[in-house]
C-alpha positions as CSV (number, residue, x, y, z in Angstrom):
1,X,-9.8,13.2,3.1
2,X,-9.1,11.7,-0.2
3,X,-9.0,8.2,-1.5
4,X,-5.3,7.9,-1.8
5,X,-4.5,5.6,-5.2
6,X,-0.5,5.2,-6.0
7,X,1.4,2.0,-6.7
8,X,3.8,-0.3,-4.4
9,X,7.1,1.3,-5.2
10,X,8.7,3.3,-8.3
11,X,11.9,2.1,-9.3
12,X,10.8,-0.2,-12.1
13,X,12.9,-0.2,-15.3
14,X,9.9,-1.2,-17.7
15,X,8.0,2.2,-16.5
16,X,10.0,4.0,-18.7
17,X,8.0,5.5,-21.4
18,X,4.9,4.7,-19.1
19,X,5.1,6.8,-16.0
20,X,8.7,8.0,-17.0
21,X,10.0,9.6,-20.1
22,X,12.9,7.7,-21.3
23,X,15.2,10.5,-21.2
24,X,14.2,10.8,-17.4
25,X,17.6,9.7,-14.8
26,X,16.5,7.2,-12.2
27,X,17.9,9.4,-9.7
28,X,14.7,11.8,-10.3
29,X,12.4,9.1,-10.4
30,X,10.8,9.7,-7.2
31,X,10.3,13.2,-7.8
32,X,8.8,12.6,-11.7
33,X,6.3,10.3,-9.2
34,X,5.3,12.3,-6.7
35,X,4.3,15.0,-9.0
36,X,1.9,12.6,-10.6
37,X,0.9,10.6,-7.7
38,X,0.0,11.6,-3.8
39,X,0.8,8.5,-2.5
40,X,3.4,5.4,-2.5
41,X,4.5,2.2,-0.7
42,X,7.5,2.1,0.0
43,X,8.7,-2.1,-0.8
44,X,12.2,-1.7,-0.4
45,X,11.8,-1.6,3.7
46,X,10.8,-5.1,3.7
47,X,13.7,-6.0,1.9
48,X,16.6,-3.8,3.7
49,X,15.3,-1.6,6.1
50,X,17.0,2.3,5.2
51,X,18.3,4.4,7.9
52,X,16.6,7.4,9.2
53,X,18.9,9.5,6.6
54,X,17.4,7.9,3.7
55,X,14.0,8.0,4.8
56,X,14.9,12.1,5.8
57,X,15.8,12.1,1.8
58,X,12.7,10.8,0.5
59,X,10.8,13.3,2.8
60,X,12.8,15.9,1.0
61,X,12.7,14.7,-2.5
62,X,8.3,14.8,-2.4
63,X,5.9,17.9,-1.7
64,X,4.0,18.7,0.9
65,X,1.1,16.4,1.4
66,X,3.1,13.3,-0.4
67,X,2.1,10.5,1.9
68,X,4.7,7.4,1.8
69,X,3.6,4.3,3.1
70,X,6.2,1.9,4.6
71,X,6.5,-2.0,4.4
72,X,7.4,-3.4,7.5
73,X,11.1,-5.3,7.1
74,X,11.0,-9.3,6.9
75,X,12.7,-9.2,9.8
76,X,10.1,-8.6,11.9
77,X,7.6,-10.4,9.6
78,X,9.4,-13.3,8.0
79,X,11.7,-14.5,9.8
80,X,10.8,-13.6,13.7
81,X,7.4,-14.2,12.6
82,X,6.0,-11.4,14.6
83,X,7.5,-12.8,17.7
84,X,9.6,-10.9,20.2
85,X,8.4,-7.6,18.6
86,X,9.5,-4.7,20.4
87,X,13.2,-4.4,19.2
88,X,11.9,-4.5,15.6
89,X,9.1,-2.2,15.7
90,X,11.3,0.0,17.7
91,X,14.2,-0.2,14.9
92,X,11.8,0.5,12.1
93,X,9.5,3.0,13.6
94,X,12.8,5.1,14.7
95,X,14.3,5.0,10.8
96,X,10.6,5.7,9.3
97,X,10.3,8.9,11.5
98,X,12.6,10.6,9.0
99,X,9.7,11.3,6.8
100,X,8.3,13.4,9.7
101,X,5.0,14.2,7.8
102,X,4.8,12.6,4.9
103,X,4.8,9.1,6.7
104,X,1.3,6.8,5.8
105,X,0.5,3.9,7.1
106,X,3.0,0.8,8.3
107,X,2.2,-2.5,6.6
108,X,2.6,-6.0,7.7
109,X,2.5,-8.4,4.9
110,X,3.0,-12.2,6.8
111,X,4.4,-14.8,5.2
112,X,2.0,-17.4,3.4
113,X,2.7,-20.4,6.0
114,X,2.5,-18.5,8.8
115,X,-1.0,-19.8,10.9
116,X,-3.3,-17.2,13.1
117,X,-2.0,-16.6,16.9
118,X,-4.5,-14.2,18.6
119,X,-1.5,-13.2,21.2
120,X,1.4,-12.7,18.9
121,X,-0.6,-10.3,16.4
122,X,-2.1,-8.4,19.7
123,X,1.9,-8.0,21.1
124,X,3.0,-6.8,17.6
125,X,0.4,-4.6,17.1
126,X,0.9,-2.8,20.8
127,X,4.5,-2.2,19.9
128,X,3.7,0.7,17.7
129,X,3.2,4.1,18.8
130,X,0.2,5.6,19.2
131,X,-1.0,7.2,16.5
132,X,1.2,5.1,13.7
133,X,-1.9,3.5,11.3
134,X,-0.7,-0.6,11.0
135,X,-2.0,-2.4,7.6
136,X,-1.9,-6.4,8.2
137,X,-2.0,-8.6,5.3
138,X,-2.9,-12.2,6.3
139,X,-1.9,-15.3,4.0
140,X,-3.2,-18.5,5.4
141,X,-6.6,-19.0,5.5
142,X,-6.2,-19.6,9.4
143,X,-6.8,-15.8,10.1
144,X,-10.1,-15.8,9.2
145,X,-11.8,-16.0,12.4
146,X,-13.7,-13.2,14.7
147,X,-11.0,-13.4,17.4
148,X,-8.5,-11.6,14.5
149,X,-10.9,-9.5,13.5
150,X,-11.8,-8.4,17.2
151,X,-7.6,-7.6,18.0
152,X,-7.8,-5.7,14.6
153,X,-10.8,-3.6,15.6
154,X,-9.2,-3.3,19.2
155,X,-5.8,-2.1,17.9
156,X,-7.1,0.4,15.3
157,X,-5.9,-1.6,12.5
158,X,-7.2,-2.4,9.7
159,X,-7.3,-5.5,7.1
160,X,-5.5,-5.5,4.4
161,X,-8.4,-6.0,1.5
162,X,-6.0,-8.0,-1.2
163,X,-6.9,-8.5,-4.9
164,X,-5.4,-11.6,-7.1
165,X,-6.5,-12.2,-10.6
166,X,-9.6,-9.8,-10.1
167,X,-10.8,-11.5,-6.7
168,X,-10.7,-10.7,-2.7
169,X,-8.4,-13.5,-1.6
170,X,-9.4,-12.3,2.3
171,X,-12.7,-11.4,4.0
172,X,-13.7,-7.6,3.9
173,X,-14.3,-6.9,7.0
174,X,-13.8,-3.1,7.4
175,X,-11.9,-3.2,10.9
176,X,-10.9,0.6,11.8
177,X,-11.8,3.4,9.7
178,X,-9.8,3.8,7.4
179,X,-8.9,1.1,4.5
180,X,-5.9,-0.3,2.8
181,X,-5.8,-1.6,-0.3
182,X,-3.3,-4.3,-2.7
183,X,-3.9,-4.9,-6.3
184,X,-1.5,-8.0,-6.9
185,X,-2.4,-9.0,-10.6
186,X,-5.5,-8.7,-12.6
187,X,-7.2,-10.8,-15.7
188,X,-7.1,-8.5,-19.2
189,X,-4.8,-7.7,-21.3
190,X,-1.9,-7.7,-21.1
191,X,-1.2,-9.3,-18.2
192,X,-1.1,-8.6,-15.3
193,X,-3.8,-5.5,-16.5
194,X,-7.0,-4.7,-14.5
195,X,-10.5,-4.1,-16.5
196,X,-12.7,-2.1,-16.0
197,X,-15.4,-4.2,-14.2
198,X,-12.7,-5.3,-12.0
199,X,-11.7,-1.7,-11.2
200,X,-15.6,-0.1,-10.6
201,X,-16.3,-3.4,-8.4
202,X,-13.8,-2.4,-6.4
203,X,-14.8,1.1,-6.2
204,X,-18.2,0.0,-5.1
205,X,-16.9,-2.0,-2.5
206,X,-14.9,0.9,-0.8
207,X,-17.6,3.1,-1.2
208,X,-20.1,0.5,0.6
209,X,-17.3,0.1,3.4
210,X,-16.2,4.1,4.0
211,X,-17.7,7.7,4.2
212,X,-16.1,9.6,1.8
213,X,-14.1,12.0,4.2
214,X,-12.7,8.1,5.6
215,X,-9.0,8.0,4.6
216,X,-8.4,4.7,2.5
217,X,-5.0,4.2,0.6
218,X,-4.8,1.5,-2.1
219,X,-1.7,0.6,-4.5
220,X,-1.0,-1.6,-7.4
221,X,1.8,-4.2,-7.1
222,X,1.3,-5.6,-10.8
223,X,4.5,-3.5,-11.6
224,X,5.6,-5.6,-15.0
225,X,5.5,-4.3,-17.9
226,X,4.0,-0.6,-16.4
227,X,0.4,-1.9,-15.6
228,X,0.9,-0.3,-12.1
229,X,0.8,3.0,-13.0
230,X,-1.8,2.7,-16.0
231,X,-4.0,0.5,-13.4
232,X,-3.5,3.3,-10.8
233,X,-4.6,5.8,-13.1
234,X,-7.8,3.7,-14.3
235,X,-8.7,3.3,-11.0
236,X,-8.7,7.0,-9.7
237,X,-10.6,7.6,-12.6
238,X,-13.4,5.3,-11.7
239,X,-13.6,6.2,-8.4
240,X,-14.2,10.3,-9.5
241,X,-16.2,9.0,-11.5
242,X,-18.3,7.6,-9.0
243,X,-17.9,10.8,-6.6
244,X,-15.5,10.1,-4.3
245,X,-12.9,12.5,-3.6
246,X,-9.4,11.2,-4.9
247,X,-5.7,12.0,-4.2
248,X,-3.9,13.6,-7.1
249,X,-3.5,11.4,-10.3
250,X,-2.5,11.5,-13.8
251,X,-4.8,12.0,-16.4
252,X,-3.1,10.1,-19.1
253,X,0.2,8.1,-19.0
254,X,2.8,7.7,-21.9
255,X,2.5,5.1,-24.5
256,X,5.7,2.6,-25.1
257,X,6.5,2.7,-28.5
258,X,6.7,-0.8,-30.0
């Protein structure tokens, strides 16, 4: 299977004349995207979770093959804090299943403050079905022990490996395998751009960490100003490149005018 390289949502304003021809209604947004790219993740979730209708519309808005991946709702990450679990997996998982086939990975992004608890992440992570793929995204240099890693690798999940300002900001352990990738903001120019050493590293290190057949999705959260998309493309680039088999990609993106 491919590397699968999109960008954390779609619906940003400044991508116009990037990734979306200025003419282009941002009703049709997801479709201009998903012939372009293979792959999303879905943001909104963890802000409002949609019902099973919307998600049913996306899955009918995007090819065959279009993998969405969901972020879980703060509800279940931010403010119950992963505790008492079951009712919010169950409510998310039961909306997601609208995209039938197109649905990726679930990830769990947890709040800065909140510290490492062994038992709370090993409950959360049972609550999903089997067979549903669960990115976790640590933020407090707490998680960093082997008894995470070891409820990772025991669940089938996988680390979230995290970029900020051209560094890993977590350990990359490869934990299940497949991979899951975050590109928050780079170093060039403009900001919050990638470069090109910053891109290949990064290529290197998923090649070092997966066969190529291993499915490993990564997307670019830098939305402002377009450098998502541009990024996204860079990136796929580098990575055929470098002979690994990539999800489908632009070859060029537009140029805002000045």
């Amino acid at each position: 299977m491919p590397l699968y390289v999109g960008t954390s949502g779609w619906q940003y304003d400044d991508w116009r004349g990037v990734l979306y021809a200025p003419g282009t209604p941002r009703r049709l947004w997801l479709e201009e995207y998903a012939q372009r790219f293979a792959t999303v993740e879905n943001n909104n979730a963890f802000y409002r979770l949609p019902t099973a209708e919307t998600f049913a519309a996306w899955r009918e808005r995007t090819p065959e093959g279009f993998v969405m991946a969901v972020k879980a709702s703060r509800y279940l990450t931010h403010i119950k804090r992963l505790h008492d679990p079951q009712e919010p997996v169950q409510r998310l998982m039961s909306a997601a299943e609208g995209l039938g086939s197109r649905l990726g990975p679930v990830l769990l992004q947890l709040p800065p403050t909140l510290r490492a608890d062994v038992d709370v992440l090993d409950s959360c992570l049972g609550c999903f079905p089997a067979g549903v793929r669960v990115a976790v995204e640590p933020r407090h240099d707490s998680w960093w022990v082997p008894e995470i890693r070891a409820v990772l690798e025991r669940r089938g999940a996988t680390l979230c490996w995290a970029d900020r300002r051209g560094r890993p900001v977590a350990p990359l352990w490869r934990t299940a395998d497949w991979g899951y990738l975050r590109f928050h903001a780079g170093l060039a120019q403009p900001p919050p751009r990638y470069g090109r050493q910053s891109l290949a590293t990064w290529v290197a290190r998923v090649a070092e960490a997966w066969p190529d057949e291993a499915d490993v999705y990564a997307y670019f959260n830098n939305d402002l100003g377009g450098a998502a998309p541009l990024d996204a493309v860079a990136f796929a680039r580098a990575a055929a490149k470098a002979g690994q088999s990539v999800s489908r990609a632009p070859q060029d993106l537009m140029v805002r005018q000045a």
